[in-house]
N, C-alpha and C positions, 0 to 999 in steps of 0.2 A: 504494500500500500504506500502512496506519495506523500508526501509529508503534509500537501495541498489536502490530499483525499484524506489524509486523517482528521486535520481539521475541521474538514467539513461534516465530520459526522460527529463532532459536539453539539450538544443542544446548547440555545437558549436557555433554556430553564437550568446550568449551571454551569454558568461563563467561567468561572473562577476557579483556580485553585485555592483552598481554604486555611494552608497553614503558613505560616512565614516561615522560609528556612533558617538556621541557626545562622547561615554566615550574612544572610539578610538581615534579623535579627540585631546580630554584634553591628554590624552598619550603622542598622537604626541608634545604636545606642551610644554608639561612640564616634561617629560623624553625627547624626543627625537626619538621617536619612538614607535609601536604602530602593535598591532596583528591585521588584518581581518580574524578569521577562516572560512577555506573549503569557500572559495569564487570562485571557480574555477570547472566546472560541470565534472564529471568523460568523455564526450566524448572529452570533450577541453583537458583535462589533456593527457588521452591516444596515442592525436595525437600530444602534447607537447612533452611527452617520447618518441614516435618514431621518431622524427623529431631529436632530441637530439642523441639517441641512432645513426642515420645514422652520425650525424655532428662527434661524437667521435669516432667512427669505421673508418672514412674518415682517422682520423688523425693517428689512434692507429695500424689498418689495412692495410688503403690503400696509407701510407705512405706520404699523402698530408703533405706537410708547405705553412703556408703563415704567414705576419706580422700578420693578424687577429688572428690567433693560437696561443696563447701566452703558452710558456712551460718552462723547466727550467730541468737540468739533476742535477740527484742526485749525489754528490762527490763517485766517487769511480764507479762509474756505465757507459754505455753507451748508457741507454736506455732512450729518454725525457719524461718526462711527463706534459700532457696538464692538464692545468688550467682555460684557461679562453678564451672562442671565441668573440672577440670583432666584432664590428658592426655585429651582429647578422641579422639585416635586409635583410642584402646583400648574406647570404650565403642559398637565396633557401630554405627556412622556413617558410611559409606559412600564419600559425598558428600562431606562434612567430610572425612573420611579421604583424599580423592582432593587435595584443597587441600593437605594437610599433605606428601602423598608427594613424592620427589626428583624424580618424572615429571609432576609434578602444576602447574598453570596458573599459581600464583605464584611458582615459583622463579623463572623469565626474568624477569617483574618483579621481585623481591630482590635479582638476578643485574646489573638494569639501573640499579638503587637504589645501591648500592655498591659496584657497579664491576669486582666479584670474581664466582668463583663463588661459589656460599652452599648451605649447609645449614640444615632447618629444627630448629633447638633445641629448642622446645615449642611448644603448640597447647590453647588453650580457650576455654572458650564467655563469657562474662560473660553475667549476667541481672541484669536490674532488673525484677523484679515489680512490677505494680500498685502504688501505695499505699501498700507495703512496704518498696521498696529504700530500702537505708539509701545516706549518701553513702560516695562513697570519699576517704580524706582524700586533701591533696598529696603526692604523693612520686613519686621517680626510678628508676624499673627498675632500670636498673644505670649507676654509674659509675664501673667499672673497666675502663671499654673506653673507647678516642677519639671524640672525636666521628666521627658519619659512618662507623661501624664495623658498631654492630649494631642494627636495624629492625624495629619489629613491622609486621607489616600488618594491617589489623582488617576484617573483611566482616565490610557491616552490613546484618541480616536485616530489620531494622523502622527508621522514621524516626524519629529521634533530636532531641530540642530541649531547651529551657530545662524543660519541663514532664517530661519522663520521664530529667532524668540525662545531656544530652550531656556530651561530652567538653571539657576547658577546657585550655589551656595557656599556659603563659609564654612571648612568640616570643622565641628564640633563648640560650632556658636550658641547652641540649645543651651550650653552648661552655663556660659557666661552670667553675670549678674541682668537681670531686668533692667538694670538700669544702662545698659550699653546702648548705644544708638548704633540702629543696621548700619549708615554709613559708615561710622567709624568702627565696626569690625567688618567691613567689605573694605577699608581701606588697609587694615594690618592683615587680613587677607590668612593664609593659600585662599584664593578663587576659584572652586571647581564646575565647569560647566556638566550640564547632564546630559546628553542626547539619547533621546528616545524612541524606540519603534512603535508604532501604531500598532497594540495590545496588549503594551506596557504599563505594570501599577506602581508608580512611584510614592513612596513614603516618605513624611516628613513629620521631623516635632514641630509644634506648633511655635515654638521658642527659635527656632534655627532663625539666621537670618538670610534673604535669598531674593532675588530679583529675576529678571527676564530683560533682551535685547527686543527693541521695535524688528517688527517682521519687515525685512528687505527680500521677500523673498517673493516667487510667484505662488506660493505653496500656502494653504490655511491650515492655521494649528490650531486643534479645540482640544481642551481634556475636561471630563467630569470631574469635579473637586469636593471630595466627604468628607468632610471632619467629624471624629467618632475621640466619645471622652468616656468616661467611668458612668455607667451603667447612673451611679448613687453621689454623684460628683455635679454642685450646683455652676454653673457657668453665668458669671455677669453680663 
């Protein structure tokens, strides 16, 4: 059987591999993040891109705004461009929606990430359009939680490089005190850039600190972005 034909006879109904390995694991915990490659079955992925694909047409096309659509217009232009569709759950996404639910393929992974049960906090898509994505500067999710506490986890719909916007971080910035500013530990550095395959799950503490390049590229980058904390853990 081709590696294509084995693929394809994953279902939907369990994209995922469900446990972190240990050398992913030690990753997470002592840079701050952590690769799961092709964890995601080409029928799950497929109906991830068309779900995606209707969500940015909505906004791009059919002229939709809402506070979830977050955009931002480029100086000198009048044309917006979307970024990032927040609570993703809520906007008729099925698929996406099946990743976010408590019965849903990444809890056991989140569950196996930190050790607790977990519940998912939030859930959205990130876009980097064509040509257009602006960057995102440095900065630190949250650091009012310990390291090792609380985890996004990113499915990634499209492949990801220096050229469309990957993802970059500081290893082992999660440890640092809360009170550090992203820029000045993305200034004292190592910089590690991530490049990623389209159905790839990239892990992150929520503490690390980490940016992205504007997309120079022909190419669109989207990833689903979870974040999963302690089951029994209040979040401000």
């Amino acid at each position: 059987m081709t590696r294509h034909a084995r693929r394809q006879t994953e279902t939907a109904e369990a994209p995922l591999q469900t446990h972190l390995p240990d050398d992913g694991l030690q990753g997470f915990r002592t840079d701050g993040y952590a690769v799961l490659p092709q964890r995601i079955a080409e029928g799950a992925l497929e109906a991830l891109r068309a779900e995606a694909d209707g969500l940015i047409r909505r906004f791009t096309q059919d002229g939709f705004r809402s506070d979830d659509y977050w955009h931002f217009t480029p100086a000198g232009t009048h044309a917006p461009v979307l970024y990032r569709i927040h609570n993703l759950e809520s906007q008729g996404s099925p698929t996406a929606a099946r990743l976010y639910a408590d019965e849903g393929p990444l809890h056991p992974m989140a569950a196996s990430i930190l050790g607790v049960p977990v519940r998912a906090t939030a859930c959205a898509m990130i876009v980097k359009l064509p040509g257009v994505a602006a960057p995102v500067p440095w900065h630190r999710d949250r650091t009012n939680v310990p390291p090792h506490t609380v985890c996004n986890l990113s499915v990634f719909l499209d492949d990801s490089d220096g050229g469309n916007g990957c993802l970059e971080f500081v290893p082992g910035s999660h440890l640092t005190s809360g009170a550090e500013e992203a820029e000045a530990l993305q200034a004292q550095g190592p910089v590690r850039a991530l490049p990623l395959a389209a159905g790839d799950v990239a892990v992150h503490d929520v503490r690390i600190a980490h940016a992205s390049r504007r997309n120079t590229s022909p190419r669109i980058r989207r990833s689903i972005v979870i974040e999963f904390a302690p089951a029994e853990l209040e979040l401000p």
